[in-house]
ChimeraX commands (.cxc) that place a marker at each C-alpha (Angstrom):
marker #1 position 7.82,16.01,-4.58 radius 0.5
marker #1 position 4.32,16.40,-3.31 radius 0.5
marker #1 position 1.27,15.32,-5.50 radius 0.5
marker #1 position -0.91,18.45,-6.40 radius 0.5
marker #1 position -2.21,17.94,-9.96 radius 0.5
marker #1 position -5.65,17.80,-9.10 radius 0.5
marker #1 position -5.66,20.69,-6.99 radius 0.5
marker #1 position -6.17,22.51,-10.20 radius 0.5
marker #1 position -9.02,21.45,-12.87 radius 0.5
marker #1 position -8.11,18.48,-15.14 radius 0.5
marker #1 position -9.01,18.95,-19.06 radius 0.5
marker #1 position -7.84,15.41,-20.05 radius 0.5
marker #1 position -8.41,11.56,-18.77 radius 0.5
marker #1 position -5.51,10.47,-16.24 radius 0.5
marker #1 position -2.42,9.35,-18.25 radius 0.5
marker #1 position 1.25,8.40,-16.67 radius 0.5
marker #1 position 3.09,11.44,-18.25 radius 0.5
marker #1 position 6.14,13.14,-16.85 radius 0.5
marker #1 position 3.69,15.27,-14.56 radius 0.5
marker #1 position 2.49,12.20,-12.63 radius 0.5
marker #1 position 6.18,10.36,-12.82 radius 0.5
marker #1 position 7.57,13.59,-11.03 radius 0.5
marker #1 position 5.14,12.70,-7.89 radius 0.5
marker #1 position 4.40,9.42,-8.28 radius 0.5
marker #1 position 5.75,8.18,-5.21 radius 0.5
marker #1 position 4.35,10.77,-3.36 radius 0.5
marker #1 position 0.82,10.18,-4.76 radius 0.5
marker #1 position 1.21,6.25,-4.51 radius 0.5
marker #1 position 1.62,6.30,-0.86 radius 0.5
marker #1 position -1.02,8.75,-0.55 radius 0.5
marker #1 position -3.77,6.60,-3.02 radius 0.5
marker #1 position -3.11,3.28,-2.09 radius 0.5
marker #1 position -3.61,2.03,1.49 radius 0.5
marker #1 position -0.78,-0.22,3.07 radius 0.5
marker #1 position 1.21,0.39,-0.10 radius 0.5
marker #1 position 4.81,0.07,1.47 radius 0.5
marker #1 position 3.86,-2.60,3.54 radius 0.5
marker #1 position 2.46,-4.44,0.61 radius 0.5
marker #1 position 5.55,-3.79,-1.23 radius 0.5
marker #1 position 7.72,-5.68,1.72 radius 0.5
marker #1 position 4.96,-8.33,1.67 radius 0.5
marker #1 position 5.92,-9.15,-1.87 radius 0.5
marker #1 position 9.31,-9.14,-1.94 radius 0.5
marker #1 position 9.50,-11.58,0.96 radius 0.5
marker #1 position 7.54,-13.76,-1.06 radius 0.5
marker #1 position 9.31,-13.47,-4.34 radius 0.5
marker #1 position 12.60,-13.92,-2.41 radius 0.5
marker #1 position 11.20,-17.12,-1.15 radius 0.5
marker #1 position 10.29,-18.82,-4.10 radius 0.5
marker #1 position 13.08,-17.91,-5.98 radius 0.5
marker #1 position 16.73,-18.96,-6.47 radius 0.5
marker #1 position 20.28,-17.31,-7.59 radius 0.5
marker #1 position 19.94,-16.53,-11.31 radius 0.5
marker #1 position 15.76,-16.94,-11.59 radius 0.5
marker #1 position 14.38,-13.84,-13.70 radius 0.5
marker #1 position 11.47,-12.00,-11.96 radius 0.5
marker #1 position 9.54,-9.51,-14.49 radius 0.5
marker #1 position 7.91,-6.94,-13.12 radius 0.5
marker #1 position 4.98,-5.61,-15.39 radius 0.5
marker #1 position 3.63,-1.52,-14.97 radius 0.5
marker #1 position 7.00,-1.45,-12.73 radius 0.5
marker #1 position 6.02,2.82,-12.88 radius 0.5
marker #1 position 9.36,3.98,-11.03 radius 0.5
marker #1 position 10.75,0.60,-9.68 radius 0.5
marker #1 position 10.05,0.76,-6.05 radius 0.5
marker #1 position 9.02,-3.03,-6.03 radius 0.5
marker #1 position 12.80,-4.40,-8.04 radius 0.5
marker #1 position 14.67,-2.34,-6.46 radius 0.5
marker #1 position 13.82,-3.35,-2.70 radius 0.5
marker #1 position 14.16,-6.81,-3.89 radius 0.5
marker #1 position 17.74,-6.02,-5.36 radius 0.5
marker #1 position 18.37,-4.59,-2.21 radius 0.5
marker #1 position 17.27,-7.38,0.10 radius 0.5
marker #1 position 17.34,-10.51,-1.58 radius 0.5
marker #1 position 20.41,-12.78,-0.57 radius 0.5
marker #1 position 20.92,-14.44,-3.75 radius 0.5
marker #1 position 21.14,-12.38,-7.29 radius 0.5
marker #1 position 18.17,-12.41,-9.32 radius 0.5
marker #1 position 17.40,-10.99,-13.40 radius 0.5
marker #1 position 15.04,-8.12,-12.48 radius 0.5
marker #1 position 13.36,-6.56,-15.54 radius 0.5
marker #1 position 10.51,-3.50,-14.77 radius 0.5
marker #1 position 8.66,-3.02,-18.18 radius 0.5
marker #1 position 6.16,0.54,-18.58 radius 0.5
marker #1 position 5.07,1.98,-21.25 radius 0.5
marker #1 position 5.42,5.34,-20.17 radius 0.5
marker #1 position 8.84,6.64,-21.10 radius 0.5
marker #1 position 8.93,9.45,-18.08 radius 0.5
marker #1 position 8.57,6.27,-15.37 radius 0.5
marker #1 position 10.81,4.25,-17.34 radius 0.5
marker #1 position 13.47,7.29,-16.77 radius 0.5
marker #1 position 12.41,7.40,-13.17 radius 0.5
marker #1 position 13.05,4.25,-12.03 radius 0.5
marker #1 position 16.83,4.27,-14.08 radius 0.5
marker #1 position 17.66,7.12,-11.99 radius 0.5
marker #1 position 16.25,5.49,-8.79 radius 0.5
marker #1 position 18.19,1.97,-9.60 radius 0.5
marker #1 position 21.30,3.88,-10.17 radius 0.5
marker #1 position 21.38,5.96,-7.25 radius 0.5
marker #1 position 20.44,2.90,-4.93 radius 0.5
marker #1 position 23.48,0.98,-7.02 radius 0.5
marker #1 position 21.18,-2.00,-7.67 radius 0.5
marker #1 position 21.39,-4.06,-11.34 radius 0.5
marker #1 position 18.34,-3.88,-12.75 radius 0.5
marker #1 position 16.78,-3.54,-16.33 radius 0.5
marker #1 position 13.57,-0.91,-16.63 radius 0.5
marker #1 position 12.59,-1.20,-20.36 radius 0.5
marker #1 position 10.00,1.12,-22.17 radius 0.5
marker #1 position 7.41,-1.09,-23.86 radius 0.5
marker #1 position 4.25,-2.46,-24.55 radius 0.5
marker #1 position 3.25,-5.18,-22.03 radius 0.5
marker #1 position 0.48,-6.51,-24.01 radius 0.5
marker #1 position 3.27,-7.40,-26.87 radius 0.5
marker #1 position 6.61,-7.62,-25.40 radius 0.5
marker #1 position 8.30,-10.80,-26.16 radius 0.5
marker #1 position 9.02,-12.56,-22.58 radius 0.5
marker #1 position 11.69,-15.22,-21.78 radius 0.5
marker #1 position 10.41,-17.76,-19.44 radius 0.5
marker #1 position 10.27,-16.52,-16.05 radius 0.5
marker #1 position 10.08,-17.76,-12.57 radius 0.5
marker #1 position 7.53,-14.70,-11.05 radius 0.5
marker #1 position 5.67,-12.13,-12.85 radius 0.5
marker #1 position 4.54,-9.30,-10.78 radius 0.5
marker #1 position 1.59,-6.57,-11.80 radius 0.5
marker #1 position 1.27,-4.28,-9.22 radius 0.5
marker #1 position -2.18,-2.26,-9.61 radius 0.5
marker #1 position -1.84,-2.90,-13.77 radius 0.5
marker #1 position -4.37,-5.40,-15.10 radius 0.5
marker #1 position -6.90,-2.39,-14.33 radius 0.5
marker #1 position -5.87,-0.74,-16.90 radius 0.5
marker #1 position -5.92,-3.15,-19.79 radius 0.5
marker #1 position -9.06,-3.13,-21.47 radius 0.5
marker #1 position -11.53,-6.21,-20.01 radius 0.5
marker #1 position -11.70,-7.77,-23.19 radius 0.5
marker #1 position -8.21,-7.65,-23.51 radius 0.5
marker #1 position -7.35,-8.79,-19.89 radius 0.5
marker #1 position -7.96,-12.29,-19.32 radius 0.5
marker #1 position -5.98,-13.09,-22.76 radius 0.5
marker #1 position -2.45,-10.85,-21.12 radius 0.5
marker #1 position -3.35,-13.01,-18.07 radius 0.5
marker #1 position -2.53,-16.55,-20.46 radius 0.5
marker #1 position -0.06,-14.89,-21.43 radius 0.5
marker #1 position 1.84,-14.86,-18.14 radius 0.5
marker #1 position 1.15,-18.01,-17.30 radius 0.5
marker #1 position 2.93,-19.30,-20.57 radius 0.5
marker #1 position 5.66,-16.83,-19.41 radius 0.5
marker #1 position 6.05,-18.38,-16.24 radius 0.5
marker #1 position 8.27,-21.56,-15.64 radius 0.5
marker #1 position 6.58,-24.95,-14.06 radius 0.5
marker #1 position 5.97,-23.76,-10.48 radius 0.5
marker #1 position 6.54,-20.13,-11.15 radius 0.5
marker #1 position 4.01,-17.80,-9.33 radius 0.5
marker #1 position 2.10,-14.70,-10.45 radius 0.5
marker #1 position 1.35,-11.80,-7.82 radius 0.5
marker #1 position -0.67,-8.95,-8.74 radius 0.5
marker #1 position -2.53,-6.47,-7.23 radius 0.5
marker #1 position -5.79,-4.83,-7.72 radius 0.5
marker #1 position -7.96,-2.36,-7.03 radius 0.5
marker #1 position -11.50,-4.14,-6.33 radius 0.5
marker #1 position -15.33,-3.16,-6.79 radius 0.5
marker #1 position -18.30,-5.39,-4.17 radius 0.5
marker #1 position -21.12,-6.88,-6.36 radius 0.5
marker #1 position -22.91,-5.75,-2.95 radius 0.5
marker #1 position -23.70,-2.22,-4.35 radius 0.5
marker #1 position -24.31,-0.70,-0.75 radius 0.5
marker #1 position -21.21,-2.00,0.74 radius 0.5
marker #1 position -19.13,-0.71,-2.37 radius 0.5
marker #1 position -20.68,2.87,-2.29 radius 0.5
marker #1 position -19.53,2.33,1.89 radius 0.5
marker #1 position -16.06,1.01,1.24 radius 0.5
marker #1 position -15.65,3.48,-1.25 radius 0.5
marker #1 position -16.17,6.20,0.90 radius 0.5
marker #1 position -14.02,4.64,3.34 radius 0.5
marker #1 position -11.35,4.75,0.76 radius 0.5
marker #1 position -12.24,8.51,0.22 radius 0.5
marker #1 position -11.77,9.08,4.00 radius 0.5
marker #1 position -8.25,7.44,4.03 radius 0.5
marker #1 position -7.27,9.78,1.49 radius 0.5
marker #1 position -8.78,12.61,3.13 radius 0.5
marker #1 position -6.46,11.55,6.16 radius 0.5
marker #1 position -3.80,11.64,3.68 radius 0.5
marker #1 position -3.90,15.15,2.23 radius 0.5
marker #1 position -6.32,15.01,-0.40 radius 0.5
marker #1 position -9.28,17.66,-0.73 radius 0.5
marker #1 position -12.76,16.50,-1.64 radius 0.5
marker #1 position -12.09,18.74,-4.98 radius 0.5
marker #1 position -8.45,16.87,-5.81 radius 0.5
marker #1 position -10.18,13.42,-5.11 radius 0.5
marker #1 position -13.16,14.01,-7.24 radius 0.5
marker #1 position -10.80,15.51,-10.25 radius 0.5
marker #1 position -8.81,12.30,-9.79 radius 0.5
marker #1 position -11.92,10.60,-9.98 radius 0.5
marker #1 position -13.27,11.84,-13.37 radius 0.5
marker #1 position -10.09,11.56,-14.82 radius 0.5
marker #1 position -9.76,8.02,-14.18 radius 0.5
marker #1 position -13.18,7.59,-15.45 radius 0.5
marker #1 position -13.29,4.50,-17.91 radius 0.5
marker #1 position -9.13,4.53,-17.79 radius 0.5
marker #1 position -8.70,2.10,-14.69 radius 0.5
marker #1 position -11.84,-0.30,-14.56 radius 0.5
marker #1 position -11.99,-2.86,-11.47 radius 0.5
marker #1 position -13.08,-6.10,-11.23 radius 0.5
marker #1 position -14.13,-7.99,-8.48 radius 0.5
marker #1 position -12.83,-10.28,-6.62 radius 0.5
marker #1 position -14.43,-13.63,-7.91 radius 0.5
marker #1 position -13.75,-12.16,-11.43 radius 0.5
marker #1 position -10.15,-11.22,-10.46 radius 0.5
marker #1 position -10.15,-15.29,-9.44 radius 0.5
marker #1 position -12.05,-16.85,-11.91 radius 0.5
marker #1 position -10.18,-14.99,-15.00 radius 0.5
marker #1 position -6.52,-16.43,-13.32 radius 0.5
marker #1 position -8.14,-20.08,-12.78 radius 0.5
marker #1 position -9.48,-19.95,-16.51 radius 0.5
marker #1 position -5.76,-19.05,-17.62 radius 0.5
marker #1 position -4.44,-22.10,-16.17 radius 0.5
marker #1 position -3.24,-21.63,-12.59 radius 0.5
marker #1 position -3.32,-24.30,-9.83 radius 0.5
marker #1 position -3.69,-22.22,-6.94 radius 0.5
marker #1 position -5.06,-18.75,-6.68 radius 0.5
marker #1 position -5.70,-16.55,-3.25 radius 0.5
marker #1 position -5.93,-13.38,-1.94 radius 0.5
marker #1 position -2.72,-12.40,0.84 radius 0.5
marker #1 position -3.87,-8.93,1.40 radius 0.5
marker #1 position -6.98,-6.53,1.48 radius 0.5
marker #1 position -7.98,-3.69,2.13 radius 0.5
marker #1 position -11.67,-2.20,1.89 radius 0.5
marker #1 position -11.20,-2.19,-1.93 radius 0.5
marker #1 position -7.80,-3.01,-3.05 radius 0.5
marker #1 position -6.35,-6.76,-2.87 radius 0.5
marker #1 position -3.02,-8.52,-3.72 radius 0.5
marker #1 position -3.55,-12.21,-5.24 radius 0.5
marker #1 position -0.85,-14.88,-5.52 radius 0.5
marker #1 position -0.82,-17.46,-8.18 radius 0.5
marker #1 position 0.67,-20.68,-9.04 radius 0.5
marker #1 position 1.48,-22.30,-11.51 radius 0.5
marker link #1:1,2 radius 0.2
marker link #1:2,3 radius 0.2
marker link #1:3,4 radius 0.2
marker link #1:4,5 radius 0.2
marker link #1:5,6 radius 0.2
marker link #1:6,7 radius 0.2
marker link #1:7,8 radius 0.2
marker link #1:8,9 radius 0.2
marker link #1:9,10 radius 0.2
marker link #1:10,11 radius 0.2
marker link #1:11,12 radius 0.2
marker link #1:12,13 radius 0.2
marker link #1:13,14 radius 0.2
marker link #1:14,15 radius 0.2
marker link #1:15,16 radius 0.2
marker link #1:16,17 radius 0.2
marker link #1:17,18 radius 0.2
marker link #1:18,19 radius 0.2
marker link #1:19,20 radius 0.2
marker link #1:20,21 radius 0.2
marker link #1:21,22 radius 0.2
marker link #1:22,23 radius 0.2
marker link #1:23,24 radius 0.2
marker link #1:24,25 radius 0.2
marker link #1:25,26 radius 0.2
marker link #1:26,27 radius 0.2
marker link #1:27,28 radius 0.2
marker link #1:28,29 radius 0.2
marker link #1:29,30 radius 0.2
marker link #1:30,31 radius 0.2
marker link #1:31,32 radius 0.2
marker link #1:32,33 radius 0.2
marker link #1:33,34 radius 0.2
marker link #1:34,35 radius 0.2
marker link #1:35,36 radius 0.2
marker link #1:36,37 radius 0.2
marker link #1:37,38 radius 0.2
marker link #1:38,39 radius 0.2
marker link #1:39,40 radius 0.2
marker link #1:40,41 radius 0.2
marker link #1:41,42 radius 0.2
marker link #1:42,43 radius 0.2
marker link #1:43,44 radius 0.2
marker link #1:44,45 radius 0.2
marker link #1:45,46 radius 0.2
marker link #1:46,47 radius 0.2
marker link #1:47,48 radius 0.2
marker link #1:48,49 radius 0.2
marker link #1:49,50 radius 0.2
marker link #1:50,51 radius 0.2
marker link #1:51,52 radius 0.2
marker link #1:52,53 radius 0.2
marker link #1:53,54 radius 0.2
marker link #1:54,55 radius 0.2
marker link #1:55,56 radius 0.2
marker link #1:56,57 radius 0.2
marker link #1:57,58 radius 0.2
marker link #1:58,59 radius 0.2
marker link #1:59,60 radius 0.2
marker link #1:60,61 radius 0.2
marker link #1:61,62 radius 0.2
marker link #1:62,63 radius 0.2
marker link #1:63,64 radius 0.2
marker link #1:64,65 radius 0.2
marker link #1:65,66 radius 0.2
marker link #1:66,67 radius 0.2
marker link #1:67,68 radius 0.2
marker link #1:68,69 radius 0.2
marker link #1:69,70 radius 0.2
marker link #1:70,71 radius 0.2
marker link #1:71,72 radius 0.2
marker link #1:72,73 radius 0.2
marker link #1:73,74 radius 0.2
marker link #1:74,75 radius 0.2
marker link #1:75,76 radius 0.2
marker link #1:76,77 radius 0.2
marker link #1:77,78 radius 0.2
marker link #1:78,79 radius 0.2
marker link #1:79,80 radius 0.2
marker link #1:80,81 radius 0.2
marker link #1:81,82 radius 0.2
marker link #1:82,83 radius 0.2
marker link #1:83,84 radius 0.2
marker link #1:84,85 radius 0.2
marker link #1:85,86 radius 0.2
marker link #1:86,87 radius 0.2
marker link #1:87,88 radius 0.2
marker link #1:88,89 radius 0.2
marker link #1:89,90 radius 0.2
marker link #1:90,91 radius 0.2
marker link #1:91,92 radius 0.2
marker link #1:92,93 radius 0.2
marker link #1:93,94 radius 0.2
marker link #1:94,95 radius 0.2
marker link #1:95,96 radius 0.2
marker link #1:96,97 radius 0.2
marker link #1:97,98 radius 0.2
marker link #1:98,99 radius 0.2
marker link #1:99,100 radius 0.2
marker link #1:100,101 radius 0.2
marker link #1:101,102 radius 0.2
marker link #1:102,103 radius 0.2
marker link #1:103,104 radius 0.2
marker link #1:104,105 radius 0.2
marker link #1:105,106 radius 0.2
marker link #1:106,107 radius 0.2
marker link #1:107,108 radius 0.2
marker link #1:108,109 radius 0.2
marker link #1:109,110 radius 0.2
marker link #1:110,111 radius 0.2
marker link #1:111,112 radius 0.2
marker link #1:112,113 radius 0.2
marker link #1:113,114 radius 0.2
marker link #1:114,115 radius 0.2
marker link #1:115,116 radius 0.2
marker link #1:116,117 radius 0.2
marker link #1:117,118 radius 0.2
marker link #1:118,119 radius 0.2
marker link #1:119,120 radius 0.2
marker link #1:120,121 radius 0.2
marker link #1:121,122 radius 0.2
marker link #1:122,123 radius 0.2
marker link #1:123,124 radius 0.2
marker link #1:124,125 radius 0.2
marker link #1:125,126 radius 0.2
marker link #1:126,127 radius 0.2
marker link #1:127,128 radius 0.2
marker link #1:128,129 radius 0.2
marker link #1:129,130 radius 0.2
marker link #1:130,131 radius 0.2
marker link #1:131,132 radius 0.2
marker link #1:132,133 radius 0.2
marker link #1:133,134 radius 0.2
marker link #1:134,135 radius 0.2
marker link #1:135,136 radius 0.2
marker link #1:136,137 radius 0.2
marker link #1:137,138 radius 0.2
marker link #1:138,139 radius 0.2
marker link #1:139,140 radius 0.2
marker link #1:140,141 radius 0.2
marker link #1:141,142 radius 0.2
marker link #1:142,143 radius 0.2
marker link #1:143,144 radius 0.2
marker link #1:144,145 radius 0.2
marker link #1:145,146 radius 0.2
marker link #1:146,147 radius 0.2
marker link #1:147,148 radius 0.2
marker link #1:148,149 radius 0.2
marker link #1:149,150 radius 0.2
marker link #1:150,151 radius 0.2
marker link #1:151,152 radius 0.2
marker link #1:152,153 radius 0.2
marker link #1:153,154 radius 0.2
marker link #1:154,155 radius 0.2
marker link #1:155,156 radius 0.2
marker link #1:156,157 radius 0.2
marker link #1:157,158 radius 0.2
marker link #1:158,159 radius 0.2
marker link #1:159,160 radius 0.2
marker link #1:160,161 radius 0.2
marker link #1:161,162 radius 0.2
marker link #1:162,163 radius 0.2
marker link #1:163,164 radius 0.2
marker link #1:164,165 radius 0.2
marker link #1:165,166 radius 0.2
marker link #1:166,167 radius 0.2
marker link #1:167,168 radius 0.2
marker link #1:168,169 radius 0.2
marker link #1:169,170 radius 0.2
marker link #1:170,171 radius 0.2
marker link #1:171,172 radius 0.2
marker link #1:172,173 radius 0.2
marker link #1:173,174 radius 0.2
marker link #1:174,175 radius 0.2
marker link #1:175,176 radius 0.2
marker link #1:176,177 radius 0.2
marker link #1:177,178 radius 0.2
marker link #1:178,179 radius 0.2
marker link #1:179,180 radius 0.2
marker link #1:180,181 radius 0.2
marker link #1:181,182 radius 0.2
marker link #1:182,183 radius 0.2
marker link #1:183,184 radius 0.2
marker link #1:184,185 radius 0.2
marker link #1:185,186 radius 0.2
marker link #1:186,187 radius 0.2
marker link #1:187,188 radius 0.2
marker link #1:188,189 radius 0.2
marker link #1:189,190 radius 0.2
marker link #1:190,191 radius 0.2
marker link #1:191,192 radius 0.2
marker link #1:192,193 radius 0.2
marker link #1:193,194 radius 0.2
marker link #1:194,195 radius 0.2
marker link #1:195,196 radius 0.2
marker link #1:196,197 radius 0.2
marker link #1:197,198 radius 0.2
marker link #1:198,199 radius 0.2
marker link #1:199,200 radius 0.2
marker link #1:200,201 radius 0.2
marker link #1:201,202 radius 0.2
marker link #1:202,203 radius 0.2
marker link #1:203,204 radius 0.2
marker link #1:204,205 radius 0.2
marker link #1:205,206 radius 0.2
marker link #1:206,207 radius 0.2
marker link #1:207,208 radius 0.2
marker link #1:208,209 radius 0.2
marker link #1:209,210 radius 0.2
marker link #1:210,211 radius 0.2
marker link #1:211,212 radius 0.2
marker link #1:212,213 radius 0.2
marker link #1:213,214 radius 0.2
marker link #1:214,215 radius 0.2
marker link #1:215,216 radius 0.2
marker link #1:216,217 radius 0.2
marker link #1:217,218 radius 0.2
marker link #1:218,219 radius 0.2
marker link #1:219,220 radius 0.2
marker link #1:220,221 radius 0.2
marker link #1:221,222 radius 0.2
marker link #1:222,223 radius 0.2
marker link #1:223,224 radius 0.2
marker link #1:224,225 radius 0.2
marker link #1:225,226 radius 0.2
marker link #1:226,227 radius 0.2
marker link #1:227,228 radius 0.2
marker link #1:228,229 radius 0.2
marker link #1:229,230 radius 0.2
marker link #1:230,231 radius 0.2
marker link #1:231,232 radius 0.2
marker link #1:232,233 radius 0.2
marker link #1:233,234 radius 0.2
marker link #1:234,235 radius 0.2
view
């Protein structure tokens, strides 16, 4: 289904409800440069470093795109476990697992205070920007106690420049690509209001420094774009 919700005025801040769940994939795509590509780029990696019977969590798994092309391509069978806290994605991403005939677990919770089993990769696809900063870099420890001796971390983020100019330039860049992709000026400026103070970025020395203070050996970026980067980390 196509993504039209902010061709009409928006009364409330952006929230996952069913309305966004029912064209989520549609508006992911759309929002989020390189998005399917990035997906591939992730399960490669995640297939790589990780053996028959290793659990992978997948954290904000919205309506399980990520699990279920790993379930689908990875040669040796692997605990997947998508936790969101928004029961219409959680729904989503059953249906989507069972038509695709794939064994995975989507769970409706809390990530902030689910209880984790030791892991061997945690995965937060565009999430950390919407915990609360002060809340952030203490979730972040968290997943690196989750994670087993060697286990890696991959998340993904979108990203504000300390170089005000070239942020105001890359995100108008951004604005074109989604201009390219459908979106009116009026849909992309409702979406941004409503976002408003609900998804804040970081940069990407913060993005760096925050993993490195929770414990991690080895932190980079493995893909950008303008303002959106995925990050690999090990433990």
């Amino acid at each position: 289904m196509r993504d039209k919700i902010f061709e009409k005025p928006v009364k409330k801040k952006f929230e996952f409800d069913e309305e966004v769940a029912a064209v989520f994939d549609d508006m992911i795509t759309r929002s989020v440069p390189f998005y399917e590509q990035n997906i591939h780029l992730i399960s490669k990696l995640i297939i790589m470093n990780t053996k028959k019977g290793d659990l992978v969590y997948d954290l904000g798994s919205s309506t399980g795109s990520l699990l279920i092309n790993i379930a689908k391509k990875s040669p040796h069978a692997l605990e997947l476990i998508g936790i969101d806290n928004a029961e219409a994605m959680v729904g989503r991403a059953r249906k989507k697992a069972k038509a695709f005939g794939v064994d995975i677990s989507f769970e409706y919770g809390d990530i902030l205070e689910y209880p984790y089993k030791k892991a061997q990769v945690v995965v937060a696809n565009y999430t950390l920007q919407f915990i609360r900063p002060i809340k952030r870099e203490k979730f972040v420890r968290k997943i690196y106690e989750t994670l087993e001796k060697g286990g890696i971390f991959i998340f993904s983020e979108k990203i504000i420049s300390e170089d005000k100019r070239l942020d105001k330039q890359l995100i108008e860049i951004y604005h074109d690509f989604k201009r390219e992709h459908g979106y009116s000026d009026y849909e992309i400026a409702q979406k941004r209001e409503a976002l408003e103070n609900v998804l804040v970025p970081f940069t990407l020395q913060e993005n760096l420094e925050m993993v490195k203070n929770c414990g991690f050996t080895h932190t980079e970026p493995i893909f950008r774009w303008a303002n959106f980067a995925t990050f690999i980390a090990k433990k």
